[in-house]
C-alpha positions as CSV (number, residue, x, y, z in Angstrom):
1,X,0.0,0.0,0.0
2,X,1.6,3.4,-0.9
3,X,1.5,6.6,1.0
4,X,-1.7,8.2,-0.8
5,X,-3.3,5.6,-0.9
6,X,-2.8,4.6,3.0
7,X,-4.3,8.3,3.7
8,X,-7.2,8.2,1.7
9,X,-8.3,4.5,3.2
10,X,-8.0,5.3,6.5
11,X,-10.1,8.7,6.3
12,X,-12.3,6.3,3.7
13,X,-12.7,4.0,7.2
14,X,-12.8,7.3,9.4
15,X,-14.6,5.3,11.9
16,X,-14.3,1.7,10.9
17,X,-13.4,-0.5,13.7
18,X,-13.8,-3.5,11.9
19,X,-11.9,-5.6,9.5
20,X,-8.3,-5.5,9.2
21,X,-4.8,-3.1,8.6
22,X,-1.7,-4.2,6.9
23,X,1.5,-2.7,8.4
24,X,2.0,-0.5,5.8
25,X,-2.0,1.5,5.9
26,X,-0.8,1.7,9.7
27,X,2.6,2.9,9.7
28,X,2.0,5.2,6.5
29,X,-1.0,7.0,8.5
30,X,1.6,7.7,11.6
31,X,3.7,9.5,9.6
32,X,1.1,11.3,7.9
33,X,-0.2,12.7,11.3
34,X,3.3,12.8,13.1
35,X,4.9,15.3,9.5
36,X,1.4,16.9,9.5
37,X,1.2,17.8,13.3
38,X,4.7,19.2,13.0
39,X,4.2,21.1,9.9
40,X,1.4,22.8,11.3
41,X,2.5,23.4,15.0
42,X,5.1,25.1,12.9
43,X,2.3,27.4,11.8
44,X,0.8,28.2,14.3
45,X,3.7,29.3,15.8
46,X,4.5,31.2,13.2
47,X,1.0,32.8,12.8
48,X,-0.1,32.9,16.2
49,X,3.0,32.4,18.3
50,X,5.9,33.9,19.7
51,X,9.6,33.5,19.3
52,X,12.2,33.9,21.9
53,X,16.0,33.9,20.9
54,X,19.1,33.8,23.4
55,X,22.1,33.2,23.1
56,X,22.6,30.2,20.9
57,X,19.1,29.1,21.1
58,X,15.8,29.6,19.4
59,X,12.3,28.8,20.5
60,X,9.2,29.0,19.7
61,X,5.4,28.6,21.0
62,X,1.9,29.5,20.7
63,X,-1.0,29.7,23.1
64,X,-3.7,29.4,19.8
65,X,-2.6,26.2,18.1
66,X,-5.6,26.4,15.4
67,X,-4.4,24.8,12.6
68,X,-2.6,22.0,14.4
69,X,-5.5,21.6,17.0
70,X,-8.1,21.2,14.2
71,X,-5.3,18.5,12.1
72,X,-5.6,16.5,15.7
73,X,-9.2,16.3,16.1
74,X,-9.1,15.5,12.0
75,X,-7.2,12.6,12.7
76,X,-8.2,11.3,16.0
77,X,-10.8,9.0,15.1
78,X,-9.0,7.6,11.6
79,X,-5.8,6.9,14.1
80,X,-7.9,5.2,16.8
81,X,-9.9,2.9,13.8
82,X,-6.4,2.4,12.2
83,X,-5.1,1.0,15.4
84,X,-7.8,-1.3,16.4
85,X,-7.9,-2.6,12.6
86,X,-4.4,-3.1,13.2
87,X,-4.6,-5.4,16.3
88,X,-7.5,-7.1,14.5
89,X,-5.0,-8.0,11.3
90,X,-2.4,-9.5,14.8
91,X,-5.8,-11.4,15.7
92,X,-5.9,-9.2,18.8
93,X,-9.0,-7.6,19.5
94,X,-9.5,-3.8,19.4
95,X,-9.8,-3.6,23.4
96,X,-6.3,-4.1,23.4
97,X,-5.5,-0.3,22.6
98,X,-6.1,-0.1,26.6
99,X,-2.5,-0.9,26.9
100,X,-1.2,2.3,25.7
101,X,-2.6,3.5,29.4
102,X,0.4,1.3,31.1
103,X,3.0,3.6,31.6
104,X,6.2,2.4,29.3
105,X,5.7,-1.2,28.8
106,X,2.3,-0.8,27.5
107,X,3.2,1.5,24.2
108,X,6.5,-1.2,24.0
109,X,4.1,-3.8,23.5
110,X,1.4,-2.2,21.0
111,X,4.6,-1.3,19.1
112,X,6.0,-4.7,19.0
113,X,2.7,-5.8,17.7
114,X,1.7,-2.8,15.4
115,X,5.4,-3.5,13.5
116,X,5.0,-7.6,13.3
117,X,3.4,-9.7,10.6
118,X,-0.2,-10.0,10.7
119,X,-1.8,-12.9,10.6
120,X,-1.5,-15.0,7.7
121,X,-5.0,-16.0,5.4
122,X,-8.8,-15.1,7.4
123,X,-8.8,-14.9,11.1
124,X,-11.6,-13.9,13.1
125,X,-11.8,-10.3,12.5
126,X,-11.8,-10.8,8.5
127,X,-9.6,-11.8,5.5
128,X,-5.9,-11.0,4.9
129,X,-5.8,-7.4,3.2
130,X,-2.5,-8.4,1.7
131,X,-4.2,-11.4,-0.1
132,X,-8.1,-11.2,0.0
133,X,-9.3,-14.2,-1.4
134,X,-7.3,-16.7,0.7
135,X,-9.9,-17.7,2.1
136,X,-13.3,-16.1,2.9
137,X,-15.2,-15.3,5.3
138,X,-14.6,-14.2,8.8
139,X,-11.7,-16.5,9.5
140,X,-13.8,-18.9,12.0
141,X,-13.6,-21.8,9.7
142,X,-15.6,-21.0,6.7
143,X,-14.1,-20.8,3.5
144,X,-11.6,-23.7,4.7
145,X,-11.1,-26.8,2.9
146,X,-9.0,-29.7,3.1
147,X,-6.5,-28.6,0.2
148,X,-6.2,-25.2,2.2
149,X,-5.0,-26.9,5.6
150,X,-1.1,-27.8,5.4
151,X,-1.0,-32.0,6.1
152,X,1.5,-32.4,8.9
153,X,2.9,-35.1,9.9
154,X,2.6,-36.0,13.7
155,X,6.1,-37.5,15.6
């Protein structure tokens, strides 16, 4: 999935909590808000802010943050729907995103998670979105048959 294309699914999905997120819709959306919040902090400041300069050091703020305030609201339920579609494509359910509220360890493991390998083929949130028809259905059996399931041999 390319960068346009990323942005314009997940604002198509604004708040889609079902189904399922590859790595790439998910990681190309976080840079789209992380660039896009800094691009437009930097606007604010520079329409609404103020700059203070001493020796060696520049900095800026703003009390107003309009455009970057309105870009957060913008993307706030996209991000969350993202996410959850995200843990859905791990098999994880969307409840999961509770996490995030453990202070450290939480985020580390929602990022371990949001960067590895969703599941392969249809798992109980939906089909693979990096190949749709490998299976059908909702991923709790249907759409299975015997050519689909690897033989193993037992020792």
């Amino acid at each position: 999935m390319t960068f346009g294309t990323s942005i314009k699914t997940c604002f198509s999905k604004y708040v889609t909590f079902s189904g399922r997120a590859p790595r790439s819709e998910f990681w190309w959306w976080v840079l789209f808000v992380f660039v896009g919040n800094i691009v437009l902090t930097w606007v604010d400041i520079a329409l609404f802010g103020t700059t203070e300069t001493a020796p060696g050091s520049i900095s800026g703020s703003t009390d107003t943050p309009i455009f970057s305030g309105i870009f957060g609201l913008a993307t706030l339920l996209p991000g969350i729907s993202v996410t959850v579609r995200r843990l859905h494509d791990r098999d994880k359910s969307g409840w999961w995103y509770w996490l995030a509220l453990i202070p450290l360890v939480g985020i580390i493991i929602l990022i371990v998670w949001w960067a590895i390998e969703g599941t392969r083929g249809p798992n109980r949130f939906g089909d693979d979105p990096l190949n749709p028809g490998s299976g059908g259905g909702t991923g709790y059996g249907e759409g299975l048959t015997a050519s689909s399931v690897p033989n193993v041999p037992r020792s």
